[in-house]
Phi, psi and omega in degrees: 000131185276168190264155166285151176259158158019086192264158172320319189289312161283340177289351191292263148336300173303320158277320146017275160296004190251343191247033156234003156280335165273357167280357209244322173275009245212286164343236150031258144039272208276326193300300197309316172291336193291332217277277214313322165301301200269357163264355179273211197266032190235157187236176176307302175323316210301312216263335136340268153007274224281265193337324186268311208263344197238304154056065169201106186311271184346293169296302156342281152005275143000275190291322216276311157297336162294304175279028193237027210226303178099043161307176189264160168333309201314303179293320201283289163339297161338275165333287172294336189273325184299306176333298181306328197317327204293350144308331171253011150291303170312322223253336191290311197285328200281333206283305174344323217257334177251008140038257203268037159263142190293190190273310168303329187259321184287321183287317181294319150303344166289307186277319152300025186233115176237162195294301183294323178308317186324286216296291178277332163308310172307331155322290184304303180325319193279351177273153188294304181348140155273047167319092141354324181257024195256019139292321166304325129350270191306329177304301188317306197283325192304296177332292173329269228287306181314316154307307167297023177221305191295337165294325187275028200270310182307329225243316159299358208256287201278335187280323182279341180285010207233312195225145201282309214218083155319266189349349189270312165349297177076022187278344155313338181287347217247347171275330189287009184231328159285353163278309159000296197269351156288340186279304220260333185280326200268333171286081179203056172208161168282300161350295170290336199268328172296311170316328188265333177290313168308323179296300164340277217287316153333282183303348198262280224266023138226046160323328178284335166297163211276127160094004177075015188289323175327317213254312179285326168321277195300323177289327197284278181337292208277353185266305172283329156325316186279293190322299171322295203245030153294321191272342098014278171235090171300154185271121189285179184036072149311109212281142178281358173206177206245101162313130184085006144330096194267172161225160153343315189259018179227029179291000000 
């Protein structure tokens, strides 16, 4: 007897919940960005804005301390694009399986595509079931992680017009552990496991360069790395078709 499958709603819902152990790291995180943005040289609207429109922590993060830097556009663009690159690896591993999706599904999942939704889709995508709906899995997750960031960005907001040095908190750690733990669930080839130790060790020890290069350095290493020795050592028996593959009759 086959098990049923799925309806959109539960694939919904489920990624939803599959995304709120990383949303419990994610918090912290975002409050932090909001109260550190509006106390730097940024306004409200700006850092509102930032969130909605832009929706990447990190690279926020970033820009944000560039422009409290007064850097130039130029640098700032830069930076944040390099930061950012490591989205079109998630979307390169993601592409197999989403093909075949319209124009309506792909661009808001594009844009709604974070290092934790990356972290349980790909999870889903990778189970043997032939589900039909496990782009809804992604929406449930995308949706989840997107609310959640912009409340904590309003609640940093309102906290940092409140309190003079939010960065005193030391509530930023809680992000640095929830990428941990997406680092380490992701590890599971050699390929990925050389990649994160060179990328690691890259990023400790030019931490010192200027401008965040320390960050760009370690992804470009670690990124030719996985790649070397994926041409090394291939992952065997590669499937000729793509479980949880959707069409045209099952959006």
């Amino acid at each position: 007897m086959h098990p049923t499958t799925p309806t959109r709603r539960e694939e919904f819902w489920a990624g939803a919940r599959a995304t709120l152990p990383l949303i419990a790291g994610a918090i912290p995180f975002g409050i932090i960005f909001g109260a550190v943005a509006v106390t730097s040289s940024l306004s409200v609207p700006a850092v509102m804005s930032m969130s909605l429109f832009v929706f990447a922590g990190s690279a926020q993060f970033i820009a944000v301390g560039l422009v409290a830097g007064g850097l130039s556009l130029g640098v700032i663009v830069l930076t944040t694009f390099f930061v950012n690159l490591r989205h079109a690896l998630y979307a390169a591993s993601l592409a197999p399986y989403m093909k075949d999706l319209p124009q309506r599904w792909l661009l808001p999942l594009g844009f709604w595509l974070t290092d934790e939704s990356y972290a349980v889709v790909i999870l889903r995508y990778n189970q043997p079931d032939a589900s039909p709906y496990k782009h809804w899995f992604f929406l449930g997750s995308a949706i989840a992680m997107y609310t959640n960031w912009q409340i904590c960005t309003l609640i940093g907001i309102i906290a940092g017009r409140q309190i003079a040095d939010p960065q005193s908190w030391g509530l930023d750690f809680a992000m640095i552990v929830t990428f941990i733990g997406i680092v380490v669930s992701l590890i599971q080839n050699k390929a990925v496991l050389v990649s994160v130790i060179v990328s690691g060790a890259t990023a400790v020890f030019a931490n010192h360069l200027p401008n965040k290069l320390g960050l760009m350095l370690a992804a470009l290493l670690g990124i030719l790395a996985g790649v070397a020795v994926e041409s090394i050592w291939p992952q065997p028996g590669a499937e000729t078709e793509t479980p949880g593959a959707v069409t045209g009759e099952t959006l």
